[in-house]
PAFIBA-390128 format. One record per residue (C-alpha): residue number from 1; x, y, z. Coordinates in Angstrom, 1 decimal, decimal comma. Layout:
BEGIN
<site num="NUM" east="X" north="Y" up="Z"/>
...
//
This chain:
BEGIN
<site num="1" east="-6,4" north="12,1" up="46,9"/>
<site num="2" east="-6,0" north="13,4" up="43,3"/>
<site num="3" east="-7,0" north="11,2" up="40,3"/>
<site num="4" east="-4,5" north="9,5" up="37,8"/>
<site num="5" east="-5,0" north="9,7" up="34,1"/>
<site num="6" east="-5,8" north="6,5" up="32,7"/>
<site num="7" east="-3,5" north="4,5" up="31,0"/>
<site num="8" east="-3,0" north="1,5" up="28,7"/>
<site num="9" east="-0,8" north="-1,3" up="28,7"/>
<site num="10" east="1,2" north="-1,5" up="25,3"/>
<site num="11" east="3,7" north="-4,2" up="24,8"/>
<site num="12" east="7,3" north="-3,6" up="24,1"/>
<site num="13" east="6,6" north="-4,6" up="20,2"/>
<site num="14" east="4,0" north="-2,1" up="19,8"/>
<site num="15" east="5,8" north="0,5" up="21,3"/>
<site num="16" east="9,0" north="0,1" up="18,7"/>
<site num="17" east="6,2" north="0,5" up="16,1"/>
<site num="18" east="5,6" north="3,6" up="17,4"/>
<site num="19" east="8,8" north="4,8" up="17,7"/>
<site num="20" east="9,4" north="4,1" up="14,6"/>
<site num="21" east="6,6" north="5,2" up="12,6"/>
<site num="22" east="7,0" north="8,9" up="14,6"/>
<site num="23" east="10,5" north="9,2" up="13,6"/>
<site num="24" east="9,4" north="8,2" up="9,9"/>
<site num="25" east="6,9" north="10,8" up="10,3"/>
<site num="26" east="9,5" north="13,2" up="12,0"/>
<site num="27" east="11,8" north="12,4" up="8,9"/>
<site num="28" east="9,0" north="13,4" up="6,4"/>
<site num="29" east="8,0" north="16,7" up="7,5"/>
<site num="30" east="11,7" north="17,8" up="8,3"/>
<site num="31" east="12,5" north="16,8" up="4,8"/>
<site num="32" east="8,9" north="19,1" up="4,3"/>
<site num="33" east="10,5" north="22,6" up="6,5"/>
<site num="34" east="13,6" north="22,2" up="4,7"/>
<site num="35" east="12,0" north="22,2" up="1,1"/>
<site num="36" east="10,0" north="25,3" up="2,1"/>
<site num="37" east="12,3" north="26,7" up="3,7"/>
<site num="38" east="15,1" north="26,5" up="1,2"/>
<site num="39" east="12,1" north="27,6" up="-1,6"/>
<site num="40" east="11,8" north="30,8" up="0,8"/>
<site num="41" east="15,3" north="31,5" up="1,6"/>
<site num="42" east="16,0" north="34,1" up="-0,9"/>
<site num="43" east="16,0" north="37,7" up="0,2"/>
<site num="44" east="13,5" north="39,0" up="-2,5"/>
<site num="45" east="10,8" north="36,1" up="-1,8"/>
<site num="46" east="8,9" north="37,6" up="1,2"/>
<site num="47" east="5,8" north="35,5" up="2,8"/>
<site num="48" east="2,7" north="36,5" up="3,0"/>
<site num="49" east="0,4" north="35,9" up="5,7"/>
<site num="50" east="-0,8" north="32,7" up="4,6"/>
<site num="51" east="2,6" north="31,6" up="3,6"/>
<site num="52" east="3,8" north="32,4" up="7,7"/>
<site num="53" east="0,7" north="30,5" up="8,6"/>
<site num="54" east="1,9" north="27,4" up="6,9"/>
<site num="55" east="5,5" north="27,8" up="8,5"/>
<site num="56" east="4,0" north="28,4" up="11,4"/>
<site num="57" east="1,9" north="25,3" up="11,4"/>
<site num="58" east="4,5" north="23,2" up="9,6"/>
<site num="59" east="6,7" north="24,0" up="13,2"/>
<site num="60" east="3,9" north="23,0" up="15,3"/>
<site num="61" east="4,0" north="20,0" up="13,5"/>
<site num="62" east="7,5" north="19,2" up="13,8"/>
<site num="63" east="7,3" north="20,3" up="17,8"/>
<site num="64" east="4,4" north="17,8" up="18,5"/>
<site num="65" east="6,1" north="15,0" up="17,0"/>
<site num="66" east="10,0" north="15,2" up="18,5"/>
<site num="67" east="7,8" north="15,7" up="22,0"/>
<site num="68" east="5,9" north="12,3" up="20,9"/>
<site num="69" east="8,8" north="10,5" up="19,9"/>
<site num="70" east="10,6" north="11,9" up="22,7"/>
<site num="71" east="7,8" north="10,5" up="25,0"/>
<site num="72" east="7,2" north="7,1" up="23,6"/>
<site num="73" east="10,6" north="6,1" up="23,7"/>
<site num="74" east="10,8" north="7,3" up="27,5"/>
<site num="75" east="7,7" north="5,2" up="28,3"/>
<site num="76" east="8,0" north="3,4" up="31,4"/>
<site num="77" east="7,5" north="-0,3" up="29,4"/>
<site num="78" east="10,7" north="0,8" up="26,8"/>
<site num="79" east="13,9" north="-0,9" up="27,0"/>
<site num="80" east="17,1" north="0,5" up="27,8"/>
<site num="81" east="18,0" north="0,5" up="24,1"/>
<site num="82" east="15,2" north="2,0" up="23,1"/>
<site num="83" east="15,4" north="4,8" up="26,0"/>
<site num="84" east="18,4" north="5,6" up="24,3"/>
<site num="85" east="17,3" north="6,6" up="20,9"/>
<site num="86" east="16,7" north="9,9" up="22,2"/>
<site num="87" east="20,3" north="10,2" up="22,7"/>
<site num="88" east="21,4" north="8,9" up="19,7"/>
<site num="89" east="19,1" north="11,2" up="17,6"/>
<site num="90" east="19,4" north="14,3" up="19,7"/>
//
Protein backbone atom coordinates (compact mmCIF):
# COMPACT_ATOMS: atom_id res chain seq x y z
CA UNK A 1 0.00 0.00 0.00
CA UNK A 2 1.83 3.23 -0.75
CA UNK A 3 1.19 6.40 1.25
CA UNK A 4 -0.76 9.59 -0.06
CA UNK A 5 0.65 13.08 0.45
CA UNK A 6 -1.36 14.96 2.70
CA UNK A 7 -3.71 17.44 1.67
CA UNK A 8 -5.91 20.36 2.71
CA UNK A 9 -9.28 21.25 2.05
CA UNK A 10 -9.43 24.91 0.51
CA UNK A 11 -12.71 26.43 -0.43
CA UNK A 12 -13.49 27.52 -3.89
CA UNK A 13 -13.06 31.35 -2.58
CA UNK A 14 -9.71 30.77 -1.38
CA UNK A 15 -8.66 29.14 -4.28
CA UNK A 16 -9.71 32.20 -6.77
CA UNK A 17 -7.40 34.18 -4.32
CA UNK A 18 -4.85 32.22 -5.33
CA UNK A 19 -5.28 32.16 -8.67
CA UNK A 20 -5.29 35.39 -8.73
CA UNK A 21 -2.66 36.60 -6.68
CA UNK A 22 -0.16 33.96 -8.84
CA UNK A 23 -1.13 35.42 -12.05
CA UNK A 24 -0.51 39.01 -10.47
CA UNK A 25 2.70 37.66 -9.42
CA UNK A 26 3.17 36.01 -12.95
CA UNK A 27 2.38 39.54 -14.41
CA UNK A 28 5.02 41.32 -12.27
CA UNK A 29 8.03 39.36 -12.96
CA UNK A 30 7.18 38.97 -16.76
CA UNK A 31 6.89 42.70 -16.90
CA UNK A 32 10.57 42.10 -14.71
CA UNK A 33 12.33 39.50 -17.80
CA UNK A 34 11.10 41.79 -20.37
CA UNK A 35 12.71 44.98 -18.68
CA UNK A 36 16.05 43.09 -18.44
CA UNK A 37 15.81 41.63 -21.20
CA UNK A 38 15.11 44.52 -23.47
CA UNK A 39 18.04 46.44 -21.21
CA UNK A 40 20.32 43.42 -22.45
CA UNK A 41 19.18 43.09 -25.91
CA UNK A 42 21.76 45.04 -27.60
CA UNK A 43 24.56 43.27 -29.36
CA UNK A 44 27.51 45.13 -27.63
CA UNK A 45 26.03 44.63 -23.91
CA UNK A 46 27.31 41.20 -23.02
CA UNK A 47 26.43 39.59 -19.46
CA UNK A 48 28.61 38.67 -17.18
CA UNK A 49 28.37 35.76 -14.93
CA UNK A 50 26.38 37.34 -12.37
CA UNK A 51 24.23 39.11 -14.79
CA UNK A 52 23.31 35.19 -16.47
CA UNK A 53 22.85 34.17 -12.86
CA UNK A 54 20.06 36.66 -12.39
CA UNK A 55 18.47 35.59 -15.89
CA UNK A 56 18.77 32.45 -15.00
CA UNK A 57 17.08 32.73 -11.70
CA UNK A 58 14.64 35.39 -12.96
CA UNK A 59 13.43 32.10 -15.41
CA UNK A 60 13.20 29.85 -12.57
CA UNK A 61 11.09 32.18 -11.24
CA UNK A 62 8.73 32.62 -13.95
CA UNK A 63 8.75 28.53 -14.52
CA UNK A 64 7.64 27.93 -10.79
CA UNK A 65 4.88 30.20 -10.96
CA UNK A 66 3.00 29.41 -14.56
CA UNK A 67 3.45 25.57 -13.02
CA UNK A 68 1.59 26.98 -9.76
CA UNK A 69 -0.86 28.80 -11.43
CA UNK A 70 -1.23 26.13 -13.85
CA UNK A 71 -1.80 23.79 -10.77
CA UNK A 72 -4.17 25.69 -8.61
CA UNK A 73 -6.49 26.36 -11.22
CA UNK A 74 -6.51 22.52 -12.09
CA UNK A 75 -7.24 21.71 -8.48
CA UNK A 76 -9.69 19.12 -8.01
CA UNK A 77 -12.15 21.79 -5.83
CA UNK A 78 -11.91 24.56 -9.01
CA UNK A 79 -14.80 25.27 -11.05
CA UNK A 80 -15.21 24.66 -14.64
CA UNK A 81 -14.59 28.39 -15.19
CA UNK A 82 -11.87 28.61 -13.37
CA UNK A 83 -10.29 25.27 -15.02
CA UNK A 84 -10.46 27.19 -17.93
CA UNK A 85 -8.18 30.05 -17.24
CA UNK A 86 -5.42 28.02 -18.25
CA UNK A 87 -6.85 28.04 -21.69
CA UNK A 88 -7.63 31.41 -21.89
CA UNK A 89 -4.17 32.54 -20.76
CA UNK A 90 -2.14 29.97 -22.58
Amino acid sequence: LIKQPETWLISRDQLVAEVKGIYAGLGMFESKWIAVENAHNCPTNKLNDEQWQALIALHRVLLHEHHNFFLASQHPSASPALRKLVLKYA
